[in-house]
C-alpha positions in Angstrom: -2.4 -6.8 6.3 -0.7 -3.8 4.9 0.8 -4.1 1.8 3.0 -2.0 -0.6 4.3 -1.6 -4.2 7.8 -2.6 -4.7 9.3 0.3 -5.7 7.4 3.1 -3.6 9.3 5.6 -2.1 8.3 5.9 1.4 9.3 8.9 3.7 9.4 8.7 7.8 8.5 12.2 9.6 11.5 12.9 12.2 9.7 14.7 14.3 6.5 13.4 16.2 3.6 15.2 15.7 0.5 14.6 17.7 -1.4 12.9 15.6 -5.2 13.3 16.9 -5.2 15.4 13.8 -6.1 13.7 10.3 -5.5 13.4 7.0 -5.6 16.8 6.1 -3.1 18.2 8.3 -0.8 15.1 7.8 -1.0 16.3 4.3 -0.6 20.1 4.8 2.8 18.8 6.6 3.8 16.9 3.6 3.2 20.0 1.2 4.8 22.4 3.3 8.4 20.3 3.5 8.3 18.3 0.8 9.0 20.0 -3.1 7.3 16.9 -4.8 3.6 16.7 -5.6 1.7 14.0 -2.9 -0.3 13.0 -6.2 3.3 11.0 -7.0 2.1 8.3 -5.4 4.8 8.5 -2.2 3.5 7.3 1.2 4.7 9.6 4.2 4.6 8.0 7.7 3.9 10.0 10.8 4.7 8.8 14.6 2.9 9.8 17.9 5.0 11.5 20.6 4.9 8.8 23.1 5.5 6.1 20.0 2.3 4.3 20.2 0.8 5.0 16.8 1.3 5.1 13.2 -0.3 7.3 10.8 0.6 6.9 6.7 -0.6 9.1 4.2 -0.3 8.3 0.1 -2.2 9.2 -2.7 -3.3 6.8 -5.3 -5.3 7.2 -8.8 -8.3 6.9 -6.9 -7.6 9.7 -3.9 -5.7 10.1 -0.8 -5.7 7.1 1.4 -5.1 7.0 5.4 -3.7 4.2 7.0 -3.1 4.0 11.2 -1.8 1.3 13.6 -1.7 1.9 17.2 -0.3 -1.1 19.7 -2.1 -2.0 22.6 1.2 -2.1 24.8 4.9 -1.4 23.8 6.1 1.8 20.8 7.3 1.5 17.6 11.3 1.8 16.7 11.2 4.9 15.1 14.5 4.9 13.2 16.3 8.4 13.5 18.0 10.6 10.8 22.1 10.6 10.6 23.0 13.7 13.5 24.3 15.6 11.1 21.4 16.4 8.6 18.8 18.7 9.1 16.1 16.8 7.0 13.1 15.8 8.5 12.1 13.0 6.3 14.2 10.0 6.4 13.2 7.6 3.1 13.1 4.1 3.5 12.2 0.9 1.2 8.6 -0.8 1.4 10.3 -3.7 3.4 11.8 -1.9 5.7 8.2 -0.2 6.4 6.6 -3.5 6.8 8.9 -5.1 9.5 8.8 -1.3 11.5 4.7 -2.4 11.5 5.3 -5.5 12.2 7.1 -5.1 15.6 10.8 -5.4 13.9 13.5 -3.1 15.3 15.3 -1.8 12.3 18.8 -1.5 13.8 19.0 -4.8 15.4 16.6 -6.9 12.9 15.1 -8.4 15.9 11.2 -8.6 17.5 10.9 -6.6 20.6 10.2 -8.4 23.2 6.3 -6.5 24.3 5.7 -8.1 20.6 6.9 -11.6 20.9 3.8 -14.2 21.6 
């Protein structure tokens, strides 16, 4: 089970990346676009381009943690930035994070049905 702090800020990539690349590049991404430090404690998510995997990046007192999630069958609801923005990080709230993992559409509040038992 994935967990998160109450108040983290948490930032979703727009665009998807392939993500057969790690850690490192995931956070060379974050330092080129974002002006805050990673060592803030923020967790950035990252989204495969066919939707199938997660990848979150955060840094804690102890280092830089990696978590990933990839389904079996079905993608993810990635939620997309308002049209007329040009930002490619869209911040969410931890909640919001943990029902996008959990199989929850975020526009509709509802399971998809490839996740329903």
């Amino acid at each position: 089970m994935f967990t998160l702090p109450h108040k983290t800020p948490i930032y979703l990539y727009h665009e998807r990346l392939d993500l057969r690349c790690r850690m490192l590049t995931l956070q060379g991404v974050i330092c080129s676009q974002r002006e805050e430090s990673i060592l803030q404690g923020t967790y950035y998510a990252f989204i495969n381009k066919p939707g199938t995997l997660i990848n979150i990046v955060w840094h804690d007192e102890s280092g830089l943690n990696f978590f990933s999630k990839r389904l079996e069958q079905g993608t993810f609801s990635w939620p997309k930035p308002a049209a007329d923005t040009a930002e490619n990080w869209l911040q969410i709230q931890p909640t919001a994070l943990t029902l996008l993992l959990d199989g929850i559409e975020l526009k509709k509040c509802m399971k998809k049905t490839w996740y329903e038992v």
